[in-house]
N, C-alpha and C positions, 0 to 999 in steps of 0.2 A: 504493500500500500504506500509506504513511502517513499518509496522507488518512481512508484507513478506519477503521484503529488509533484514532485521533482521533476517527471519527465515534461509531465505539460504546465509546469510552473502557476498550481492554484495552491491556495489554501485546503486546508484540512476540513471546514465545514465550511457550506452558505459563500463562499469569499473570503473567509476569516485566513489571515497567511497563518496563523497560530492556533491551538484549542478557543473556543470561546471564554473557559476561565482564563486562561492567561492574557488574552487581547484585554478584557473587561478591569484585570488587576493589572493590568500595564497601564489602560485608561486611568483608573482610580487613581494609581500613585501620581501619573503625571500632572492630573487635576490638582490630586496636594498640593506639589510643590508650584504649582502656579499661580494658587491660591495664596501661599506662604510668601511666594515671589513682590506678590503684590502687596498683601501685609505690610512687607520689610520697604516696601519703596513707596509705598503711600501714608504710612503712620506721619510724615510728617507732618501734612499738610493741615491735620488739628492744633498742631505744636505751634501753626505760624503764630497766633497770637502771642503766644509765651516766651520764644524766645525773639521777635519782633521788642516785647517789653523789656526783657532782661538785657538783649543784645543792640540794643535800636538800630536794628537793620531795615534797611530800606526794602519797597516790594520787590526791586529786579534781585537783590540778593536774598531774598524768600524765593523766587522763581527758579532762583538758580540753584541752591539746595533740592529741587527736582529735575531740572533739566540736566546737569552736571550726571547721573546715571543716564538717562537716552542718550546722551552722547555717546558716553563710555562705550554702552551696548552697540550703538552702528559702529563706531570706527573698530571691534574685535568680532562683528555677531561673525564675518565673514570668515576668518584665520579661524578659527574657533568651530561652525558649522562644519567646515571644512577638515578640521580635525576628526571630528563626529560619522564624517560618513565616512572616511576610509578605514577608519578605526574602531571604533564604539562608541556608540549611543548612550548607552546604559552608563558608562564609564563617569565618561564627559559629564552627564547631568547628575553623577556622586559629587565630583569635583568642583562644578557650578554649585550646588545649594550649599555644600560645605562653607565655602570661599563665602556667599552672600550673607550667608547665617553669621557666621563668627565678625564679618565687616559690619552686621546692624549693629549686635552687642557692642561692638567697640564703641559705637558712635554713642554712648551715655556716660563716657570717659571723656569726650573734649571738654573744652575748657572757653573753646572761642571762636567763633567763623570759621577760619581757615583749617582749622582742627576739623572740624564739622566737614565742611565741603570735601575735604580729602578720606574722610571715612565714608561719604557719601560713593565716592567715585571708586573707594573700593566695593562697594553694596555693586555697581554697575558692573566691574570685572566679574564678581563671581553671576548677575543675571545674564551677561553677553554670551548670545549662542542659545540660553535655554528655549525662547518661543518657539525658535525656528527647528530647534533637533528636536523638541516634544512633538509640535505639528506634523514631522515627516514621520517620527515612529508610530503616531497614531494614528495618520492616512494610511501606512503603509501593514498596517496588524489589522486596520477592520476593511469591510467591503467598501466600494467606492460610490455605493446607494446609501449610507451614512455618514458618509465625510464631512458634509456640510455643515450636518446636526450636531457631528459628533465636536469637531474643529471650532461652529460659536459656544458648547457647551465648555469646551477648554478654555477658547481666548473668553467665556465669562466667568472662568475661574478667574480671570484679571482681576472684573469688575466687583468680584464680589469679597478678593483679596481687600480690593481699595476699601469696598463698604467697611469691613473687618477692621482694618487699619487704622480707618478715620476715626469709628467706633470707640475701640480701643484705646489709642491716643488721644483722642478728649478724655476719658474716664479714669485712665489708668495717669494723666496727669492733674486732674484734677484732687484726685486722692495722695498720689507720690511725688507728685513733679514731674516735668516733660522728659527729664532723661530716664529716668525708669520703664519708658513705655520702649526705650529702643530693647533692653533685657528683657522686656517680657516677651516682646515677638518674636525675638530671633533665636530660642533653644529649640521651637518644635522643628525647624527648618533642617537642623542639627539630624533628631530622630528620623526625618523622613528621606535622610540623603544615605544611611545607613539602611535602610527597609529597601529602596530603590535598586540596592544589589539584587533583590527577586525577580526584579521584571525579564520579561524578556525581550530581548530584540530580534532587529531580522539580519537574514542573511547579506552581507553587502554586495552590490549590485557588481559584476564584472565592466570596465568600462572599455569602450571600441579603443581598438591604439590609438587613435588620435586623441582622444579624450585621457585615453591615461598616460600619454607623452606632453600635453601641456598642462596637467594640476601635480607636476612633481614638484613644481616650484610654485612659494606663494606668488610671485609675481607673473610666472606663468598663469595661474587659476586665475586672477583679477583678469587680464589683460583677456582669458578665454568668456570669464563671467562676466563683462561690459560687452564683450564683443557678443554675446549671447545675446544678452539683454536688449543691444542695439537689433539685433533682426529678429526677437523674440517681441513683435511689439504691443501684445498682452500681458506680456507682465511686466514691462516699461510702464503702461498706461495705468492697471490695476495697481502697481506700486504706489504711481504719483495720486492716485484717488484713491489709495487708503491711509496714505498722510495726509492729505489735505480734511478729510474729516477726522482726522487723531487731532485734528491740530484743537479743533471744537469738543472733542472729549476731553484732552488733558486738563484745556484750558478750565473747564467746568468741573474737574475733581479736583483741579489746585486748587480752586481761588473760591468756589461757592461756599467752603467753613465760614471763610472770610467776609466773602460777600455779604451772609446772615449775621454774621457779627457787628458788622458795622452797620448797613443799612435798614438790620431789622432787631436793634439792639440784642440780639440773643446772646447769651453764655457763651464760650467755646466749646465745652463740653454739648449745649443745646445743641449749637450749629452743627457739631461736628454730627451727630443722631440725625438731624435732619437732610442733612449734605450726603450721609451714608444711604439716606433712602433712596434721594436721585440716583445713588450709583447702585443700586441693586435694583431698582427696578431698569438701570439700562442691564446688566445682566442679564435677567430674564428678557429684553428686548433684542440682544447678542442670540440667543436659542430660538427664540420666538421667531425672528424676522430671517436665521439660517434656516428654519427648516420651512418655513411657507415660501423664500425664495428658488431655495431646492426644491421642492412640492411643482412650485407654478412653472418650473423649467423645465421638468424631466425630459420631454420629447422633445424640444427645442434649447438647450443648455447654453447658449448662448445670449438668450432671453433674461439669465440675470443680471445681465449688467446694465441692462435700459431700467428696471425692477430699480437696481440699487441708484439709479439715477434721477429717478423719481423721488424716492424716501431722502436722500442728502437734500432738496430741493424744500420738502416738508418739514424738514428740520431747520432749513434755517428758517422759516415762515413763523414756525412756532417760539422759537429764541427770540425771534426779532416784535415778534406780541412781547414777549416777556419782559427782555431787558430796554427796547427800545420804545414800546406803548406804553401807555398811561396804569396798566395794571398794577396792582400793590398790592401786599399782603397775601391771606389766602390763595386771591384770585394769581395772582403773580407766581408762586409756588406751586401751584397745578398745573399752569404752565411749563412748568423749568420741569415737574416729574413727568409731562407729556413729553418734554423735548428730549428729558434721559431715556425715556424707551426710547422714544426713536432714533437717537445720534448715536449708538452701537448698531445699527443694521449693516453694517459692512465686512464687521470683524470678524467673523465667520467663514461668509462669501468670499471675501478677498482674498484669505490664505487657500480655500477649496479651488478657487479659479489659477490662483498662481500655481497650485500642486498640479492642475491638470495642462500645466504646458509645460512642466520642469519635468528631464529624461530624470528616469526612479534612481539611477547609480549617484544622483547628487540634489538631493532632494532637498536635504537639510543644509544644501550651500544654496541653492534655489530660493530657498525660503527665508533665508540670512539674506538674499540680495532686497527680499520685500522686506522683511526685518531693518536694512541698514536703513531703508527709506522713511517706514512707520517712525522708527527712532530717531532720528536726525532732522527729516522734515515736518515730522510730526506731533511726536510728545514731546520732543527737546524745544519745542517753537512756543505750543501752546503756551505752559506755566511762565515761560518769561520775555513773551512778548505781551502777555499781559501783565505782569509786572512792570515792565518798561512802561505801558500806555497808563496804568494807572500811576506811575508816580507822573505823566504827564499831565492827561487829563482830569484822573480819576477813573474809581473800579468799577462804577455803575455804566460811564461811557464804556468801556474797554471790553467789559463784558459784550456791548451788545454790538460792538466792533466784529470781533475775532469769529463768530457766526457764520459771517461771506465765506469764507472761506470751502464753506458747501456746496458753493458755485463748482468751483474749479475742481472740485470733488466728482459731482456731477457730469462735468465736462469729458473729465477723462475718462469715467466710465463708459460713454455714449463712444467715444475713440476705440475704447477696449472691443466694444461689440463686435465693430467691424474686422476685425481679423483674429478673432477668438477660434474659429474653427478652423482656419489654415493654421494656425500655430498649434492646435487640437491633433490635428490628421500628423504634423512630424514627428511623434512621440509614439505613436497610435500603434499597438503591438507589445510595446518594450511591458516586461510583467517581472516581478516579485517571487523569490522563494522563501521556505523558511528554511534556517538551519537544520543542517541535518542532528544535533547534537541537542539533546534537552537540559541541559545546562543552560540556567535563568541568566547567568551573566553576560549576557549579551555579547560573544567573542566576536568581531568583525572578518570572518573569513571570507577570501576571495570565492565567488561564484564561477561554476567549472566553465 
């Protein structure tokens, strides 16, 4: 039986490359630490009032305490994913939550700014590479009729990291002080990078000579993965329009503690409870809007990206009632929970449409190239280019500023449409094995 499996390279049940317990406990864990990921990289943003007070820093150096990890992550996700596929998955993402976990604990030892931003930046080295290797090992263990579902149910482990984090760090400072909340979040990261050794991976994909004669060298792989990118021009386009709506997510998980603090007298601790619910109901708007996108596409798959060009278009309609109409109060705040379901409708889709043009032998370097994008043009822009506009103008302008930016969101997906299925048919064939060796640790061997 396993002979066969092998010979016409399917999974062992339904599409599954693995048992279905093992895909499901490979899922599970991956969620943990995604979940945990986002915890350690969003607890700060309840903090900003406290150490704003203690430290009198300005908003762009609040902004930057979050965007200082996006960066980190694009300029490694690449060296790093690229590690991951020729190597091991399973390995890599020990090594990643290890590194992030121990870098939050640090960060309740600084002393000052600078102290702070450089244990920040190391929080980014240990997440650089995780979305993008999680994403591929989890395309690549379930059938590719769930990838959608499965892919926004992961990237809403984000959202609902951040809910956790915001949560958390209001509460656990308001009782301890702000630096106690980095020691509490960052030990389970610790346990779950240790359990992680269970999962299993897949088989590593054989690549054609020419592909495995220029990723011997990093600057080989770049020079191969731009030049990809360049005639790959679906996921040129799905990259740039799923940074251009991160840009309006970030910017509303940094700054809305804030924003309730200031504009709507609440507590930190209050705002941060209330700021956590915009971000978990986009969560559930991450699962919700993958799988009715998936659903409405099936026979035409190329049809989500007009779908996702629609909903960025509805989102900024609704931000721009909120922060730029006359609404207040209540009324104002069912707005902003309306605008959080709907401003995660991409994050799903856009990794599922990037995995269905990236050849499988580099999947997780594939997914690092949308990763470098999401990070760099997207969450590293949002938290302090509104910082910037609010030490300018102010945070109630700024807020309902950085919104547009759904446009050009929009834009590029309508670009994506059109040569989604030519980029579709070059890949079309290439398939997945699993390891012939039931050993969970994920050994990267060469495929015959």
């Amino acid at each position: 039986m396993t002979a066969l499996l092998e010979k016409n390279q399917i999974g062992p049940q339904d599409g599954y490359l693995v048992s279905k317990p093992q895909a499901w406990f490979a899922f599970a864990m991956t969620f943990a630490l995604m979940l945990f990921d986002y915890i350690d990289r969003q607890v700060i943003v309840s903090l900003f009032p406290h150490i704003k007070a203690e430290w009198n820093l300005s908003d762009k150096q609040l902004g930057g305490l979050v965007s200082i990890i996006s960066i980190i992550v694009a300029v490694g996700s690449i060296p790093v994913a690229l590690m991951a596929d020729r190597f091991s998955r399973v390995k890599s993402i020990v090594v990643m939550a290890t590194t992030w976990s121990i870098a939050t604990i640090s960060c309740m030892f600084t002393s000052n700014y600078a102290q702070l931003l450089t244990a920040r930046a190391v929080v980014g080295v240990g997440e650089t590479g995780y979305g993008s290797v999680g994403a591929a090992l989890i395309a690549s263990l379930f059938p590719k009729r769930l990838r959608g579902v499965l892919l926004g149910a992961f990237f809403a482990a984000a959202s609902l990291g951040a809910v956790l984090g915001v949560v958390l760090g209001g509460v656990i400072a308001a009782k301890w002080g702000w630096k106690a909340a980095f020691g509490v979040v960052g030990i389970p990261g610790l346990v779950l990078a240790l359990l992680y050794l269970f999962v299993r991976d897949y088989k590593t994909v054989a690549l054609t000579p020419k592909l495995d004669h220029v990723t011997q060298t990093l600057g080989g792989t770049l020079k191969h993965i731009f030049g990809t990118l360049a005639r790959t021009r679906t996921l040129l386009w799905v990259c740039l329009g799923g940074a251009m709506q991160l840009i309006v997510v970030s910017a509303i998980w940094s700054w809305l503690p804030s924003y309730l603090n200031r504009f709507h007298g609440m507590a930190p601790d209050v705002a941060a409870k209330q700021a956590a619910l915009v971000v978990l109901i986009g969560a559930l708007g991450s699962v919700v809007w993958g799988y009715l996108v998936d659903r409405l596409s099936t026979r035409t798959p190329r049809n989500k990206l007009p779908m996702l060009a629609v909903l960025c278009l509805v989102t900024l309609g609704i931000f721009l009632l909120a922060f730029a109409g006359s609404q207040s109060g209540a009324a104002q705040f069912k707005l902003i929970l309306l605008g959080g379901f709907m401003m995660t409708c991409t994050v799903g889709v856009v990794s599922g449409v990037a995995i269905d043009v990236i050849h499988p032998g580099v999947r997780s370097t594939g997914s690092a190239v949308l990763s470098l994008f999401q990070n760099l043009l997207g969450l590293a822009i949002g938290p302090f280019l509104v910082g910037v506009l609010s030490d300018q103008w102010g945070l109630q302008q700024a807020m309902a500023v950085v919104p547009a930016f759904s446009v050009l969101a929009a834009l590029a997906f309508l670009a994506a449409a059109r040569c989604y299925d030519h980029d579709v048919n070059q890949i079309d064939g290439v398939q997945l094995a699993a390891p012939t060796s039931p050993a969970p640790a994920g050994t990267a061997t060469a495929a015959a």
